[in-house]
C-alpha positions in Angstrom: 21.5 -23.9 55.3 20.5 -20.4 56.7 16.4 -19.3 56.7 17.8 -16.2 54.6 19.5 -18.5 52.2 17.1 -20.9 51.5 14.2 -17.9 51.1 16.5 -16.4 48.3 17.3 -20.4 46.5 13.5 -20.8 46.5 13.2 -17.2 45.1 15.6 -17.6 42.2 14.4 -21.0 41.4 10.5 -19.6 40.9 11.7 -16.9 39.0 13.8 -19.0 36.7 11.0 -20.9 36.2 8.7 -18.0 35.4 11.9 -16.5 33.0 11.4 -19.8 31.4 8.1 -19.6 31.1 7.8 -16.2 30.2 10.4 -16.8 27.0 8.7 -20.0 25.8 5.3 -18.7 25.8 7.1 -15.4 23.4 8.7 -18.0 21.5 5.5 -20.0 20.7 3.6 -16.3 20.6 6.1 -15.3 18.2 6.2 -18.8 16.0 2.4 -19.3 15.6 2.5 -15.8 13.3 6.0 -17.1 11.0 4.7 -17.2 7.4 5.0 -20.8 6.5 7.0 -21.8 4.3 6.6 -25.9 4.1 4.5 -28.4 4.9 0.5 -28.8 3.6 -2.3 -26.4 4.2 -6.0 -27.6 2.9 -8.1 -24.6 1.6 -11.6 -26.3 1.4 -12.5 -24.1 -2.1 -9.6 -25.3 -4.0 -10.6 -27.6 -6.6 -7.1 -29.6 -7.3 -3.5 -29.8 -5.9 -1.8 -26.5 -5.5 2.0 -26.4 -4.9 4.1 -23.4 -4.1 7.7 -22.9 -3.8 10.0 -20.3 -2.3 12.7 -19.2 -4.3 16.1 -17.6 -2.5 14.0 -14.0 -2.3 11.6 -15.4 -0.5 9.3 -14.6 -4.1 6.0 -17.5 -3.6 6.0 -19.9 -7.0 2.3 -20.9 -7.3 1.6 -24.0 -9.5 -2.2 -25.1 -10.0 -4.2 -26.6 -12.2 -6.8 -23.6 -13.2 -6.6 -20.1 -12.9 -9.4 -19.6 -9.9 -7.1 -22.1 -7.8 -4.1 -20.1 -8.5 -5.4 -16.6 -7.3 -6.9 -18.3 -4.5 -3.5 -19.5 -3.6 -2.1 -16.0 -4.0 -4.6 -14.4 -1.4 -3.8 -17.0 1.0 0.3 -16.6 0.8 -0.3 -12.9 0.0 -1.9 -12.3 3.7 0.2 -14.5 5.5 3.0 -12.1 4.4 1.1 -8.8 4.0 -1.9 -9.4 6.0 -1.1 -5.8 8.4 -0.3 -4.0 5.7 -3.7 -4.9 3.7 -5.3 -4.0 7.0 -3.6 -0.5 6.9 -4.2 0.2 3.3 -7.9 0.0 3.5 -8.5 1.6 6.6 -6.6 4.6 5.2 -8.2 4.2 1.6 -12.2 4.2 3.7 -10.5 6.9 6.2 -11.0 4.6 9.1 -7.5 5.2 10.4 -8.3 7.6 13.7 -10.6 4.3 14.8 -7.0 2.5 15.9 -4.5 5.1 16.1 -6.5 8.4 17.9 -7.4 11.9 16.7 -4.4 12.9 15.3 -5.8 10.5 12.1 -8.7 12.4 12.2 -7.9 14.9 9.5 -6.6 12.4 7.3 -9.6 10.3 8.0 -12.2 13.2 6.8 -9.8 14.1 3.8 -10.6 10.4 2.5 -14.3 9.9 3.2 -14.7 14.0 1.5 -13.1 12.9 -1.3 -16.0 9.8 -1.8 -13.3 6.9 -2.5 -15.2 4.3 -0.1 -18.6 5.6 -1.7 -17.1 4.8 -5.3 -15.7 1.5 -3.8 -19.0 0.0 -2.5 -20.9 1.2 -6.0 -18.1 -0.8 -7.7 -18.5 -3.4 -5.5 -21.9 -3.9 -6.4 -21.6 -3.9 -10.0 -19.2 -6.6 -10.2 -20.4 -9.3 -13.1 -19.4 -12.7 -11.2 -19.4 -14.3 -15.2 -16.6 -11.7 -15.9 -12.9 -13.7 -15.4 -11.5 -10.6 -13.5 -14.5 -10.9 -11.1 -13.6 -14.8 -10.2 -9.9 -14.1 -9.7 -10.7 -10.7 -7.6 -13.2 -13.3 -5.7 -11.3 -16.0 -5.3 -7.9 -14.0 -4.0 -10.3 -12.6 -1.2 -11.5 -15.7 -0.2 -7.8 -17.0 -0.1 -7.2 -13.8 2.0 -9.9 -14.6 4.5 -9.7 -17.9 4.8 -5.7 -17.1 6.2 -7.1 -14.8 8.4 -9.9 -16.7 10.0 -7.7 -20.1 10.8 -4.4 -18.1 12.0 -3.6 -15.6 14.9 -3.9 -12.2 14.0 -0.4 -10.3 13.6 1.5 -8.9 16.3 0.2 -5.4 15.5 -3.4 -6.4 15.6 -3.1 -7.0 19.4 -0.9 -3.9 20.1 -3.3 -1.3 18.3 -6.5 -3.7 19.6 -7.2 -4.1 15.2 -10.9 -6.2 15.4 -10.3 -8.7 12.5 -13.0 -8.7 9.6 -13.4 -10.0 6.2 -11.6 -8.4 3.8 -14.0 -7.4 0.4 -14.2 -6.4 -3.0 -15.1 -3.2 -1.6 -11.8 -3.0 0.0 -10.5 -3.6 -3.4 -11.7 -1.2 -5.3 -11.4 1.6 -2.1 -7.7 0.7 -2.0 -7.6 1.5 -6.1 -9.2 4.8 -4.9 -6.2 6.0 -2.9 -3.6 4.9 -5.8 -5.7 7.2 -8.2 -5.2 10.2 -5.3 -1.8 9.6 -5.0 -1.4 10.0 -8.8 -3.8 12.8 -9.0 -1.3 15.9 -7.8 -4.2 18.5 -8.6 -5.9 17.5 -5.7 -3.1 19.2 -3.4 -1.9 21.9 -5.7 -5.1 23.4 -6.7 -6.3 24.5 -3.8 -2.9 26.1 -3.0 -2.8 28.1 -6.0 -6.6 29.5 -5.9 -5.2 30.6 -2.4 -2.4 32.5 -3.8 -4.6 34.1 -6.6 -7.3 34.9 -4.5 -4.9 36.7 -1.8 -2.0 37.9 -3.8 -3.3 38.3 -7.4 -2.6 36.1 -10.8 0.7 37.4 -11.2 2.0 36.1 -8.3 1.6 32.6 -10.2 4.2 33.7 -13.5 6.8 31.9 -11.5 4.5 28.5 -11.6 4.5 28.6 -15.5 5.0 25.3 -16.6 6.6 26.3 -19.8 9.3 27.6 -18.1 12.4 24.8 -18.1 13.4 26.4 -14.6 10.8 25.2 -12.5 11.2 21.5 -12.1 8.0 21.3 -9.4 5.6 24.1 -8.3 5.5 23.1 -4.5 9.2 22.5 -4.4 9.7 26.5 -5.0 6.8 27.4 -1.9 9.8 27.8 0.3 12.1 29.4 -1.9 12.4 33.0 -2.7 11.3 34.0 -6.2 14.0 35.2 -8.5 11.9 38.3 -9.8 13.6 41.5 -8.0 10.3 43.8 -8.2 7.4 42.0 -10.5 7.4 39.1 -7.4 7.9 39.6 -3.8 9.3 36.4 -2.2 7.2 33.5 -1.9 7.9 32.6 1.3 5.4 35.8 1.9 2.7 33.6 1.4 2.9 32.0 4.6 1.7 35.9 5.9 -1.3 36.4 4.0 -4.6 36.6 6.2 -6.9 33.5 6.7 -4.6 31.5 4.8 -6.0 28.6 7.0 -8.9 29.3 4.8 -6.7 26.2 2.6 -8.0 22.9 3.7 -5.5 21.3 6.3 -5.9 18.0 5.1 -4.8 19.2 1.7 -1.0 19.4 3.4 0.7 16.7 1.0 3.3 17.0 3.3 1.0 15.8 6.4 -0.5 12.6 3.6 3.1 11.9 3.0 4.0 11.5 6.5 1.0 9.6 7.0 1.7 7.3 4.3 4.5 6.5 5.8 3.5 5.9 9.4 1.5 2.8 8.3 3.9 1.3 6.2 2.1 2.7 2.7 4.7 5.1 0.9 3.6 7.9 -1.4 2.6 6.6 -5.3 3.5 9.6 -6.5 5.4 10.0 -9.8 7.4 7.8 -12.3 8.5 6.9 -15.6 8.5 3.9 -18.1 9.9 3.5 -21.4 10.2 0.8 -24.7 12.9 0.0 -27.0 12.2 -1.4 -30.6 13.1 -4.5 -31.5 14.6 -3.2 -34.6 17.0 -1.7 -32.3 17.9 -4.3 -29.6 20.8 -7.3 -30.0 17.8 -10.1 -29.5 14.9 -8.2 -32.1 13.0 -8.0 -29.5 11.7 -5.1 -27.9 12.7 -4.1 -24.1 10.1 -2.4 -21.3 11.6 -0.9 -18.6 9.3 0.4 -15.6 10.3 2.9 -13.3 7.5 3.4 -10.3 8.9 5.9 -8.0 7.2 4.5 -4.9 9.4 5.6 -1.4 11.3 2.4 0.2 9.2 0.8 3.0 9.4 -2.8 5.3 7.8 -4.3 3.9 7.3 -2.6 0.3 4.1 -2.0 -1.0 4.5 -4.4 -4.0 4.2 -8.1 -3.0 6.0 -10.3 -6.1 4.6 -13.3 -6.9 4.9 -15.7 -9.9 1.6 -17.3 -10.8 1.5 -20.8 -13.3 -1.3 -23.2 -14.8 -0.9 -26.0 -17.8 -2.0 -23.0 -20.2 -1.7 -19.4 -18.2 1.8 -17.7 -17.1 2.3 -14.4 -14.9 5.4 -12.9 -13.4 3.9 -9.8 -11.4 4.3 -7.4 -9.1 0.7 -6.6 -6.5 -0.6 -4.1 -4.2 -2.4 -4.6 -1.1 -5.4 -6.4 -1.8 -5.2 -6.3 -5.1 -4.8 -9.4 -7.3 -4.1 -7.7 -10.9 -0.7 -7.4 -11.7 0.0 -4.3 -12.2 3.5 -4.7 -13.2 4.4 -7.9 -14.8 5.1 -9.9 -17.7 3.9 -13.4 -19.0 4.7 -15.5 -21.8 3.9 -13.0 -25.0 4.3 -9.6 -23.4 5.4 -7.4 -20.6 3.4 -4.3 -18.9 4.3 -1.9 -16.7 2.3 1.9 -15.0 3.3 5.1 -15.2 1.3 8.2 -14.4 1.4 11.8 -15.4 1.4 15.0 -12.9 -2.3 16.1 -14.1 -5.5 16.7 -13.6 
């Protein structure tokens, strides 16, 4: 065998060997952060056996023996699924975001911490009554929460945007809460817009806005439309000419929120519908809830579905980031579901 020949066999066998190498170490990199779906897992504040099943959507079925051991169970298998996602809700919620992903988060960043969420959050926080039921489940779910954080690698996206792990709070709760009630509050982005166009332009250029009129299905869907007045109303798209109209807050732009909703994984709440049939006028006497959230599609979605059972407590529900109250969801007497309206 040639010098030039065995130089290139001793070549390819030490970079097989680090190809081999390479894609076991990605395999076992990739493994450790799988959800887990069987086996046992000791939580050292549970106070009896807890046993959860997987059903074929992948929904967690938590059986326990008291109500503080059941939430505690849902934080844990809540974070092993979601834990990113809780991470990006409450840095957006505290406006925190620009820390991990640059300037271009700044705006949204200073739109959040004006509009005092994380202020509210901690004030909340600390007027939590830890007699109160709602307080121990809160409690306990973020103590499941952290305790999957502290004894498992971080998720792949915590080492790509360099995420420092810390322990997720009550605070974070209730500052998470905060960004649902902006999403629902549309008067946060349409206000300012409209003083704009009255203060520039005059009150009559906001006839077309009426909300009496059946026409107009959604002020800002007509701000780049042309108004349908031939003399009263010059065309709206005219308002994109009117002097210091930068004078409007940029982080006001619900079209720059919506986008950055959606760049960490946490669609725009914004609108729905829910309804009820009587009883007296269903097949089965009973009456029927049907809830409608209009929350945009994301991977993963923003509701995390979980079924939650104890020798005398039942709930089927439907949960946000970091929050442990169904807010959709039914249990053995009654159903509930949340709707909002487009005002102040």
């Amino acid at each position: 065998m040639s010098k030039i020949s065995r130089f290139f066999q001793i070549f390819f066998t030490i970079f097989l060997g680090l190809l081999i190498a390479a894609s076991g170490f990605s395999a076992w990199y990739w493994y450790v952060r799988l959800p887990q779906r069987e086996g046992e897992i000791r939580l050292p504040q549970l106070s009896a056996l807890v046993t959860i099943a997987y059903d074929e959507r992948g929904v967690p079925h938590i059986q326990a023996q008291n109500e503080i051991d059941a939430y505690r169970a849902l934080g844990y298998v809540h974070a092993q699924d979601r834990l990113f996602q809780m991470e990006m809700a409450r840095r957006l919620a505290r406006g925190e975001l620009s820390e991990i992903l640059g300037d271009k988060l700044l705006a949204t960043d200073k739109l959040f911490r004006t509009l005092g969420i994380n202020e509210r959050a901690i004030a909340m926080a600390a007027q939590l009554d830890s007699q109160q039921p709602a307080t121990q489940a809160l409690l306990a779910y973020l103590d499941g929460v952290n305790h999957y954080q502290a004894t498992h690698p971080a998720p792949l996206e915590f080492g790509i945007l360099g995420i420092p792990q810390r322990p997720f709070t009550s605070q974070d709760t209730f500052a998470v809460t905060g960004y649902l009630a902006y999403s629902f509050g549309m008067a946060f982005r349409t206000d300012p817009l409209f003083s704009t166009i009255r203060d520039k332009l005059g009150a009559e250029y906001l006839e077309i806005f009426d909300s009496r009129s059946n026409e107009v299905a959604h002020p800002l869907s007509l701000l780049s439309q042309k108004s349908t007045s031939t003399s009263d109303i010059p065309s709206i798209s005219n308002i994109s000419n009117i002097s210091n109209i930068s004078s409007i807050p940029h982080f006001f732009d619900i079209a720059d929120i919506a986008d950055i909703a959606n760049m960490v994984g946490l669609p725009m709440m914004e609108g729905s519908n829910a309804w009820v049939v009587s009883g007296q006028r269903s097949a089965s006497g009973k009456p029927l809830l049907a809830g409608d959230p209009h929350i945009a599609f994301s991977t993963p979605a923003i509701w995390y579905e979980a079924h939650i059972s104890t020798p005398d407590y039942q709930l089927y529900g439907h949960y946000q980031p970091l929050n442990p109250m169904a807010l959709l969801g039914h249990n053995s007497e009654f159903g509930w579901s949340l709707t909002m309206f487009e005002n102040d």
